[in-house]
VOBA-1610 file (N, C-alpha, C; in pm, whole numbers, padded with zeros to 5 digits, always signed):
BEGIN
Unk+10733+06115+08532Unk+10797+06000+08595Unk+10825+06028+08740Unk+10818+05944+08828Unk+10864+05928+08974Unk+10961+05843+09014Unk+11020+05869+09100Unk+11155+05767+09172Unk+11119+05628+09154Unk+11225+05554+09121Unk+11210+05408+09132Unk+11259+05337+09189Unk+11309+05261+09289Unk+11406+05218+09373Unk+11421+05073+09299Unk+11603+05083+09269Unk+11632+05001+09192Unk+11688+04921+09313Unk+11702+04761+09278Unk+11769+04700+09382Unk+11866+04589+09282Unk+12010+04585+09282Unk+12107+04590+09255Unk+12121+04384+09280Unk+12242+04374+09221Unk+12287+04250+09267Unk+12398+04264+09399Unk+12471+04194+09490Unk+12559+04192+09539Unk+12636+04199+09496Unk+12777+04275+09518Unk+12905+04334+09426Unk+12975+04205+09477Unk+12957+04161+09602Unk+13062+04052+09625Unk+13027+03878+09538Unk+12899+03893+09515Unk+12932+03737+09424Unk+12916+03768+09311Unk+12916+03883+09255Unk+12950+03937+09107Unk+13155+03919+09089Unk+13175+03971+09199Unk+13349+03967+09222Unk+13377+03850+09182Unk+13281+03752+09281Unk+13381+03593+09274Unk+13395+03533+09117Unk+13220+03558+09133Unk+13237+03526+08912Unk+13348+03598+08819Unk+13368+03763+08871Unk+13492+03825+08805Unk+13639+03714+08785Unk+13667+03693+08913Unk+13770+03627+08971Unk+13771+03470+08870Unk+13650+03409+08842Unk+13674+03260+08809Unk+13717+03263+08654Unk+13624+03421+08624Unk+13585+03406+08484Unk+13694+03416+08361Unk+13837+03464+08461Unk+13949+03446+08337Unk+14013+03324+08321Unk+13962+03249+08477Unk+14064+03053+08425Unk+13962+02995+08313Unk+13896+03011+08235Unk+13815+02965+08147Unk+13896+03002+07999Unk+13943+03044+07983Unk+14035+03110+07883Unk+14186+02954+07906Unk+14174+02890+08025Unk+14245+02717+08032Unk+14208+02633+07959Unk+14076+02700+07926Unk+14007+02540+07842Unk+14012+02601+07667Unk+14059+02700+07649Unk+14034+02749+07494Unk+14176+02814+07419Unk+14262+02776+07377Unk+14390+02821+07317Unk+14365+02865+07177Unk+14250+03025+07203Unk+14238+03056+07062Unk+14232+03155+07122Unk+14300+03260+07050Unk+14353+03377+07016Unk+14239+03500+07050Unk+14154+03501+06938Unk+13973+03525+06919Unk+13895+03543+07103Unk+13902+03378+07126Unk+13833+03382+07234Unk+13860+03456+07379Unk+14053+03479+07385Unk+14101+03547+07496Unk+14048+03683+07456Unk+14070+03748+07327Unk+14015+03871+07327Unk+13869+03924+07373Unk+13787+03850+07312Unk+13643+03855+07321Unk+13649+03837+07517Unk+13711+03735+07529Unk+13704+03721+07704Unk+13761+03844+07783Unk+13859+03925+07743Unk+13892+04020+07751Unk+13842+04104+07796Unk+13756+04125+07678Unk+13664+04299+07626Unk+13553+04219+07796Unk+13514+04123+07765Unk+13363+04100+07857Unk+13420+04108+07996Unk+13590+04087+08026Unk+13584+04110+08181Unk+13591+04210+08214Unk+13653+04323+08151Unk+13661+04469+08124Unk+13493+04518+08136Unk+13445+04475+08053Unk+13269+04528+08094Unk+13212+04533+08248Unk+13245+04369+08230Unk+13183+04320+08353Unk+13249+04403+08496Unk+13371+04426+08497Unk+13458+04491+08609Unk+13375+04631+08642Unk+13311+04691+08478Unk+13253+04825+08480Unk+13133+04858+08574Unk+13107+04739+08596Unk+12941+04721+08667Unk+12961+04745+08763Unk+13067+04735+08886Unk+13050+04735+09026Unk+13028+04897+09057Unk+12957+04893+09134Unk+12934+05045+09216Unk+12927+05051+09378Unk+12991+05167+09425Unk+12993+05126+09577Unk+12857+05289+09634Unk+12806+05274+09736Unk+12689+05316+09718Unk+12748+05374+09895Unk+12760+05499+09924Unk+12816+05537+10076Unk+12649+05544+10142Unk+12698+05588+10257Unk+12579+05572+10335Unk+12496+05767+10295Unk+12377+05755+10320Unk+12289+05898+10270Unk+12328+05966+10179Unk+12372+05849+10062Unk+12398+05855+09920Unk+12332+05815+09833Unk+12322+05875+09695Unk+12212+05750+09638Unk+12306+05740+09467Unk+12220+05694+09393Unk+12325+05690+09246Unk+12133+05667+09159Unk+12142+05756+09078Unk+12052+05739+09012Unk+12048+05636+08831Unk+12046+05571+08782Unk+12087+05505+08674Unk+12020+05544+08556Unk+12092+05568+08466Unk+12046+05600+08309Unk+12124+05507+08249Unk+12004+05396+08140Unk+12010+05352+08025Unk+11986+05425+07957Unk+12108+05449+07842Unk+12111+05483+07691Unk+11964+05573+07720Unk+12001+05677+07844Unk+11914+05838+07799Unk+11767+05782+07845Unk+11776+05693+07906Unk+11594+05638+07977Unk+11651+05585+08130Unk+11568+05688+08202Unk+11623+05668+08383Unk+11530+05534+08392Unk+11653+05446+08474Unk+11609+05325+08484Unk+11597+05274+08640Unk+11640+05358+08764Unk+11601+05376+08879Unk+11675+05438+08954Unk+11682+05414+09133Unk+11798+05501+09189Unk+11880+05396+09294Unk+11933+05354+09314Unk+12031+05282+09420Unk+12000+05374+09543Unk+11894+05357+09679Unk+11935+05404+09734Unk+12009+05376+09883Unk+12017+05216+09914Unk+12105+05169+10006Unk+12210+05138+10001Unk+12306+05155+10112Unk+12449+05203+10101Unk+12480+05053+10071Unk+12622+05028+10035Unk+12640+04883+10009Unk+12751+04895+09873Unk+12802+04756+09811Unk+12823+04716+09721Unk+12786+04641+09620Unk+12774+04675+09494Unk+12686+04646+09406Unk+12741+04615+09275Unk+12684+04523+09186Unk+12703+04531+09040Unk+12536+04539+08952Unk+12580+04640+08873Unk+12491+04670+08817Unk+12518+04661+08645Unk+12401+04673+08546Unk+12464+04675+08381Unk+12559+04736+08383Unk+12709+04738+08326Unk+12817+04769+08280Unk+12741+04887+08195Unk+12638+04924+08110Unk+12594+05035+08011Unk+12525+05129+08098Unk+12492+05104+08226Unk+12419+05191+08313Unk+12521+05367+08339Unk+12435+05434+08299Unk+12545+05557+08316Unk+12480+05587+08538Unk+12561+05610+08592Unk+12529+05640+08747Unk+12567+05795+08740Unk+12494+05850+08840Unk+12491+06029+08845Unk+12433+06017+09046Unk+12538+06060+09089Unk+12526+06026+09232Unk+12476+06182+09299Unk+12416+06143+09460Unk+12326+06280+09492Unk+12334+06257+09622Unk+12330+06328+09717Unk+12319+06350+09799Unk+12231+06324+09915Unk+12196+06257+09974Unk+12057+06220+10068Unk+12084+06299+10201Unk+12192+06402+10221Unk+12191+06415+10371Unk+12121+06550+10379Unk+12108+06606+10531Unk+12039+06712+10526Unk+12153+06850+10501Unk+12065+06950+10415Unk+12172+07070+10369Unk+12109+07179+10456Unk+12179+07269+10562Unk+12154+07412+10551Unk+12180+07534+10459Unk+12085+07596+10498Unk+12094+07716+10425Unk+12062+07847+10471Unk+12181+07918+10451Unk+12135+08056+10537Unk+12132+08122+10436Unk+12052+08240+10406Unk+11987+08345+10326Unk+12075+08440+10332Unk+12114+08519+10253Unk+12132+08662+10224Unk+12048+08755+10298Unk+12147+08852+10382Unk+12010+08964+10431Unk+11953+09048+10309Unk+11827+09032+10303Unk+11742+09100+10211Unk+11680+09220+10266Unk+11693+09315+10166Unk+11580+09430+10191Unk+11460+09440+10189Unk+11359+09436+10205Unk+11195+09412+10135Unk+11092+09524+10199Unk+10975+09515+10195Unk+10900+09593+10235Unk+10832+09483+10293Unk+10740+09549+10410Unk+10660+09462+10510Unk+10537+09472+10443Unk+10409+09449+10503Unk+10282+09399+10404Unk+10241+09576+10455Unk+10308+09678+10547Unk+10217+09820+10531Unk+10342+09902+10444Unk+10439+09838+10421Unk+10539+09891+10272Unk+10668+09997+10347Unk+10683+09914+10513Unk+10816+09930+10586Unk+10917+09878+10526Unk+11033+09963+10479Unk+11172+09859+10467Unk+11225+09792+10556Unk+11212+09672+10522Unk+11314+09584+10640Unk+11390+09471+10603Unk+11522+09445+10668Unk+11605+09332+10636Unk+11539+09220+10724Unk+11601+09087+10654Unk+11522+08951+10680Unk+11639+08877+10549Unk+11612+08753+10684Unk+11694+08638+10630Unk+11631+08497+10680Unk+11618+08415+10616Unk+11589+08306+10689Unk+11714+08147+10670Unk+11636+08065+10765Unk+11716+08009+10783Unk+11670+07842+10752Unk+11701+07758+10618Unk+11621+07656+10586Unk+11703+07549+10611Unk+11627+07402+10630Unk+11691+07324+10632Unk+11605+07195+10573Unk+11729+07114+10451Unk+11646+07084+10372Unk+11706+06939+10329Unk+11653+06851+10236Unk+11724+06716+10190Unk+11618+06667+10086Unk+11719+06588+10024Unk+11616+06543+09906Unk+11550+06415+09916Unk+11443+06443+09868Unk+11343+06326+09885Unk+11324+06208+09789Unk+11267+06282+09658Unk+11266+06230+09572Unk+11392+06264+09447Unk+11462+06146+09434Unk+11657+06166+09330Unk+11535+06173+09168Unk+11465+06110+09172Unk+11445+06122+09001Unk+11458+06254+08988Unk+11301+06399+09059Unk+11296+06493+09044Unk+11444+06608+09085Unk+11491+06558+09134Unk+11608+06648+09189Unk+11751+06614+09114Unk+11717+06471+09055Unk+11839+06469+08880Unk+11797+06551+08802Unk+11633+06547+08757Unk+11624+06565+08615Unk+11471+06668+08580Unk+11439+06745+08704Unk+11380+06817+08702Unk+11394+06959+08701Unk+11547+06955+08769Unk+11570+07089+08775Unk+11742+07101+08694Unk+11806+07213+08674Unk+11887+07179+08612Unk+12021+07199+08726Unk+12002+07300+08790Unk+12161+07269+08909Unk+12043+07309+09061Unk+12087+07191+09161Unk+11987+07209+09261Unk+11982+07315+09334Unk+12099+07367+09392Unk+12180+07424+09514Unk+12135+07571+09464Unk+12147+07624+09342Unk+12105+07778+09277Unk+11947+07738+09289Unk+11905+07658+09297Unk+11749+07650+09268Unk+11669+07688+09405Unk+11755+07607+09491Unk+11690+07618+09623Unk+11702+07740+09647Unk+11799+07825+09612Unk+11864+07914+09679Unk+11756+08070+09627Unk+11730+08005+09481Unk+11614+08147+09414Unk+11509+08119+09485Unk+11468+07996+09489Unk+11358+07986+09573Unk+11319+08012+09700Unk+11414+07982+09787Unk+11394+08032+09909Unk+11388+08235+09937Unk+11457+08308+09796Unk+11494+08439+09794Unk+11303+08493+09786Unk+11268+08395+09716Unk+11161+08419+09576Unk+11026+08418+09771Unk+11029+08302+09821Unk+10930+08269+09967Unk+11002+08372+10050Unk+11078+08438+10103Unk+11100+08526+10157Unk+11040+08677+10119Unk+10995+08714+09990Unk+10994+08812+09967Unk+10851+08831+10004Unk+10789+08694+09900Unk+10657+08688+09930Unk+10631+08722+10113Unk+10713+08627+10151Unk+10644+08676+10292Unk+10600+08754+10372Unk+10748+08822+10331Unk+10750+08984+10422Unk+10598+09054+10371Unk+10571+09015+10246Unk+10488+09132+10187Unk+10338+09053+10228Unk+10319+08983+10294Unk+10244+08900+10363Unk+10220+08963+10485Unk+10287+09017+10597Unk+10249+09031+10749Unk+10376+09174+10740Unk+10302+09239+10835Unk+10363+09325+10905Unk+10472+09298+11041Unk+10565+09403+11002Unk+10699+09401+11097Unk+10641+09397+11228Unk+10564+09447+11299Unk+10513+09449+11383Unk+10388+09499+11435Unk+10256+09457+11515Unk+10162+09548+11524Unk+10194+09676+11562Unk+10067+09766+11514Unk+10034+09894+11542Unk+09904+09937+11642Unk+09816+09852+11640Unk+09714+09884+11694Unk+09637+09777+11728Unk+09608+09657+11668Unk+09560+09558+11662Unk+09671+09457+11713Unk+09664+09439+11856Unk+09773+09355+11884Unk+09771+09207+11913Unk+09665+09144+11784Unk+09627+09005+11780Unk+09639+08997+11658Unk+09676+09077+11560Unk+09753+09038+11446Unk+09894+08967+11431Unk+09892+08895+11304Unk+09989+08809+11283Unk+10098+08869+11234Unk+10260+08913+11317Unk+10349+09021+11263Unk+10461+08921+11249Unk+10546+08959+11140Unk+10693+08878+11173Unk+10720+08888+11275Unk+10749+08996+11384Unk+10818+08992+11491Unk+10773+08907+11625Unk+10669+08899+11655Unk+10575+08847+11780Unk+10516+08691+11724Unk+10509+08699+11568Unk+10398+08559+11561Unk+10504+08439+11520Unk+10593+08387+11586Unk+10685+08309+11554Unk+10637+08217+11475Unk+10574+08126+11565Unk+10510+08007+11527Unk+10438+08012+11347Unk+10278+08094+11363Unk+10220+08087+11254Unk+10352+08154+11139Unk+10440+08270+11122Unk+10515+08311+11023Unk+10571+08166+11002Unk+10699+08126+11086Unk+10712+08004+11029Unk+10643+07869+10991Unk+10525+07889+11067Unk+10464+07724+10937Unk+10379+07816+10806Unk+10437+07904+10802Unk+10366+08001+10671Unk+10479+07977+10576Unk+10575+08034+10616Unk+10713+08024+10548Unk+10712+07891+10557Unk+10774+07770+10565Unk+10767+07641+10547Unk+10658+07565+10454Unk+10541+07603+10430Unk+10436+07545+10348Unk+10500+07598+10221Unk+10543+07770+10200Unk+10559+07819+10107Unk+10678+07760+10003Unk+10769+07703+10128Unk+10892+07714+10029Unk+10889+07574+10011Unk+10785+07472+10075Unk+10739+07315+10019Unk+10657+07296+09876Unk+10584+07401+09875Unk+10552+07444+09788Unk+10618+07439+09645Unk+10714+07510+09628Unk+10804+07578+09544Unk+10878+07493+09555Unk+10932+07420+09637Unk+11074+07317+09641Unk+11042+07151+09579Unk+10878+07132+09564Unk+10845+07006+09553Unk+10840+06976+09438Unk+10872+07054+09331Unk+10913+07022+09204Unk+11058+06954+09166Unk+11164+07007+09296Unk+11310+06923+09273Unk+11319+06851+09377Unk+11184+06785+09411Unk+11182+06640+09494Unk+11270+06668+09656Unk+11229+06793+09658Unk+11322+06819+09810Unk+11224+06865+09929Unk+11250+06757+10019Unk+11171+06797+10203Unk+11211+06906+10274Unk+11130+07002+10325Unk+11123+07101+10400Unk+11180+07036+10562Unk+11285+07041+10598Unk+11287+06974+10748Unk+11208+07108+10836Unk+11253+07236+10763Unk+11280+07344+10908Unk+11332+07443+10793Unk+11249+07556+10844Unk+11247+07738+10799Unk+11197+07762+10870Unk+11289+07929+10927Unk+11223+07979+11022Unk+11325+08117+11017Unk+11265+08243+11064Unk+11372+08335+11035Unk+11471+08376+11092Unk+11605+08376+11069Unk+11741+08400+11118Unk+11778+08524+11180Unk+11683+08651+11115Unk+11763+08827+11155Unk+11587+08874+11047Unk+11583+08963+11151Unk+11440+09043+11143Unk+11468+09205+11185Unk+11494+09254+11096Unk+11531+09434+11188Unk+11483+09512+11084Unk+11414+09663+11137Unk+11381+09757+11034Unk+11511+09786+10908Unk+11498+09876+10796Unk+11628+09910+10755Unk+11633+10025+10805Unk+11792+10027+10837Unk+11885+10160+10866Unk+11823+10263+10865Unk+11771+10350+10712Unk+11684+10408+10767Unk+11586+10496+10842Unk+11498+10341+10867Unk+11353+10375+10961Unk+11384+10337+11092Unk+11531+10280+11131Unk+11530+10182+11264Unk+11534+10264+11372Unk+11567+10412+11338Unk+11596+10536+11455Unk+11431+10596+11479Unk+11335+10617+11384Unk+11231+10626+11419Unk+11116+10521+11459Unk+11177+10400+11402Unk+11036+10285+11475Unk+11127+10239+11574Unk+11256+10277+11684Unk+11285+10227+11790Unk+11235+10314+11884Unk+11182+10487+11865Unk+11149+10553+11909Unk+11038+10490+11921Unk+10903+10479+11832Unk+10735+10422+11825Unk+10765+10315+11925Unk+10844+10224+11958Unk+10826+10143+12040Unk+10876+10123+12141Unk+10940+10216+12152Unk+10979+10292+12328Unk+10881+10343+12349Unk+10823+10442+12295Unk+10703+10480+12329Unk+10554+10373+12356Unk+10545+10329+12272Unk+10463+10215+12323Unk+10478+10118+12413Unk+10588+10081+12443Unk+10645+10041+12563Unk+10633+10146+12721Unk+10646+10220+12719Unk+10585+10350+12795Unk+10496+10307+12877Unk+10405+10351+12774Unk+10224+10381+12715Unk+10205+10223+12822Unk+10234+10118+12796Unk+10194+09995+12836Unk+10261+09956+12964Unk+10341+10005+12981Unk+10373+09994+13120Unk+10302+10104+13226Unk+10253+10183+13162Unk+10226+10323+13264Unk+10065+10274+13305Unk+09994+10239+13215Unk+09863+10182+13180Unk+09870+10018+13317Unk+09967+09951+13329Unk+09962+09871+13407Unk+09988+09889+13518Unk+10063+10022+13568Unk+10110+10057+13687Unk+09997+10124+13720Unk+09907+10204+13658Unk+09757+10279+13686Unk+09655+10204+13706Unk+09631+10082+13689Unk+09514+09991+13654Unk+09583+09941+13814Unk+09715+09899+13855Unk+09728+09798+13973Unk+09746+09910+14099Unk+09710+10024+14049Unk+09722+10182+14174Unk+09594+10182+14231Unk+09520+10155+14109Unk+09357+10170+14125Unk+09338+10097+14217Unk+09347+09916+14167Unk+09305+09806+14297Unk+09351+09830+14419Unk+09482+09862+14434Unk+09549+09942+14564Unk+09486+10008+14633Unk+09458+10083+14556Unk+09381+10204+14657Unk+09241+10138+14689Unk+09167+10117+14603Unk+09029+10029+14660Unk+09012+09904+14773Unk+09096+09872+14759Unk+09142+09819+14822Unk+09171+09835+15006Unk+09251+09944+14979Unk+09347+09967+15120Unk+09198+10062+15197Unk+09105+10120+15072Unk+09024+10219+15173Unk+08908+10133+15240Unk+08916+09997+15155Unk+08784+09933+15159Unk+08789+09877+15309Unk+08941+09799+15339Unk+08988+09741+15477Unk+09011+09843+15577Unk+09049+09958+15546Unk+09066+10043+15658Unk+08860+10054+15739Unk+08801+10062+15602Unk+08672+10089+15682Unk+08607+09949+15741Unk+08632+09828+15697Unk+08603+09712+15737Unk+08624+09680+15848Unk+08765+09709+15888Unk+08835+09680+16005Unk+08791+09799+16135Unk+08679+09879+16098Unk+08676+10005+16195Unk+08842+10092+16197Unk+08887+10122+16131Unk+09014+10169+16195Unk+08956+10321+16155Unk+08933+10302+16082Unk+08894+10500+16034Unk+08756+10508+15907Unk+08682+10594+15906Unk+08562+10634+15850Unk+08633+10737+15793Unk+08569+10757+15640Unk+08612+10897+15583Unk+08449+10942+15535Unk+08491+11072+15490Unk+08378+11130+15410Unk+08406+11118+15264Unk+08345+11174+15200Unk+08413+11214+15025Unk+08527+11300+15040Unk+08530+11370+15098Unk+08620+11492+15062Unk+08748+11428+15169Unk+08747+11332+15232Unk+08866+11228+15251Unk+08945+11176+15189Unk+08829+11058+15132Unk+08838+10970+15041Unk+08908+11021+14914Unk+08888+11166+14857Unk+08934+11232+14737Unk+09072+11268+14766Unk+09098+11302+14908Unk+09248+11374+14950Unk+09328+11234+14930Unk+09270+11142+15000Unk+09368+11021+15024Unk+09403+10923+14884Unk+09290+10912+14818Unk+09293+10823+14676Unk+09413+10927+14594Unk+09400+11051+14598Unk+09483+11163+14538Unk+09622+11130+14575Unk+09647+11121+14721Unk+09802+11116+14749Unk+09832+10967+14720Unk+09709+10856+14716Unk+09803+10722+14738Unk+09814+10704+14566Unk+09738+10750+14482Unk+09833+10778+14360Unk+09915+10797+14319Unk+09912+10947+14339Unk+10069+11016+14332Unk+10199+10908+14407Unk+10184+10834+14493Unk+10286+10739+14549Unk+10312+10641+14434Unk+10180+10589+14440Unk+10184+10450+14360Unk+10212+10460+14201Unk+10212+10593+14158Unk+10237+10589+14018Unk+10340+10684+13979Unk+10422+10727+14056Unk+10542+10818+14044Unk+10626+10741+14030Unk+10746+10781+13912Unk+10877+10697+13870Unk+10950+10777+13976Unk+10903+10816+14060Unk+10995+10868+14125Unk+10991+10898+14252Unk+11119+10907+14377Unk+11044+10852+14521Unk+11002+11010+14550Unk+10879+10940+14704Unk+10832+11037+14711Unk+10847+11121+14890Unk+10815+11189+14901Unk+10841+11256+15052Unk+10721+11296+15111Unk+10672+11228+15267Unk+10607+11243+15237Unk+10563+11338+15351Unk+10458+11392+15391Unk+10424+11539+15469Unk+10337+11493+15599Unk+10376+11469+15721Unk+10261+11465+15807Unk+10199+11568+15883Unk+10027+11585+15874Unk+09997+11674+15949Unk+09951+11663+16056Unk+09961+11782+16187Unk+09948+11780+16271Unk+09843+11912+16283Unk+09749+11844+16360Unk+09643+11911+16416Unk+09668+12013+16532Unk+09674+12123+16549Unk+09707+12153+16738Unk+09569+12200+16790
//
């Protein structure tokens, strides 16, 4: 079965009939009939339902869902209708930090962060049995999977897809997953995406080291590559411009020292010679 959108009578000219329907009991001085009139305004009173706004009320006849109320308003509906009301607004949800292993079998904590609302009231009355624990295994259940999906971060291949760097693709990965899994209790994925991403305790003293070091490595590599153009550069214009001609064994002294300048973390001093 799927949602049905029930549409209701107006509660306010159900009222007025409430209101007329006991001066009729003027025209009948029997005992019998006030009772019976009684019991039916008592029913009838049972019917009204008030419906808030990004609320809904789902209706069961006698154990057969008979639709869902979902615009806000006032209403009368069968007096036998049982109503079971739900929620339409959007819910967050923040995760538990979890431990897991990454997809090369790193421990790491991870939490994410979902945000969610229900779509369809039939499946989210009567498909699942309490929603809020459901979402909540489920989202535990797409997290785990994930991690064990992509690595904490590259190693070598630095066009791989890692939790840490691939924002985008992890989260529309995570989001399909937990639409997936959630579309059985009739509930929309607005937004998942992850909250806290860190090695565990731990490994966090040795992979903060690996990536200081690689951080290094990649900066030293860019300061050498822009020394190089420098220098090719500066020897190419000095000879363009006539200012000075070298030989090789120039060219080797000078590329040597404008290195050592250009790629030292550290300042340098520098020596002029004099010919006599």
């Amino acid at each position: 079965m799927k949602e049905k959108i029930l549409n209701p009578i107006s509660g306010w000219v159900m009222i007025t009939i409430a209101v007329l329907l006991p001066f009729s009991s003027l025209l009948y001085h029997n005992i019998i009939f006030w009772i019976v009139l009684g019991i039916t305004v008592l029913l009838f009173l049972s019917g009204f339902k008030i419906v808030y706004p990004n609320m809904a009320k789902g209706m069961v006849l006698f154990g057969k869902y008979s639709g869902t109320i979902k615009s806000d308003g006032f209403y009368w509906v069968n007096p036998f209708y049982l109503s079971k009301d739900i929620s339409l607004k959007a819910n967050n949800f923040d995760s538990e930090r979890m431990k897991v292993n990454d997809k090369r079998g790193n421990p790491i904590q991870i939490s994410i962060i979902l945000v969610w609302k229900v779509k369809d009231t039939f499946a989210a009355l009567f498909e699942v049995d309490q929603l809020h624990p459901f979402v909540k295994i489920q989202a535990d259940a797409a997290v785990r999977k994930l991690a064990n999906q992509f690595a904490y971060d590259h190693v070598d291949d630095h066009d791989e897809v890692t939790l840490r760097s691939s924002n985008n693709e992890v989260n529309d990965t995570l989001e399909k997953e937990l639409q997936d899994r959630l579309n059985i209790a009739g509930i929309e994925v607005l937004e998942a995406r992850i909250g806290y991403l860190a090695y565990a305790p731990e490994i966090a003293a040795a992979m903060l080291k690996r990536q200081q070091a690689e951080a290094i490595v990649s900066a030293r590599y860019k300061i050498v590559e822009g020394a190089v153009g420098m220098v090719e550069g500066a020897l190419k214009s000095l000879e363009e411009k006539g200012i000075a001609n070298f030989d090789d064994k120039e060219k080797s002294r000078i590329v040597s020292n404008l290195m050592v300048v250009l790629c030292s973390d550290k300042e340098t001093s520098p020596v002029i010679e004099m010919n006599s």
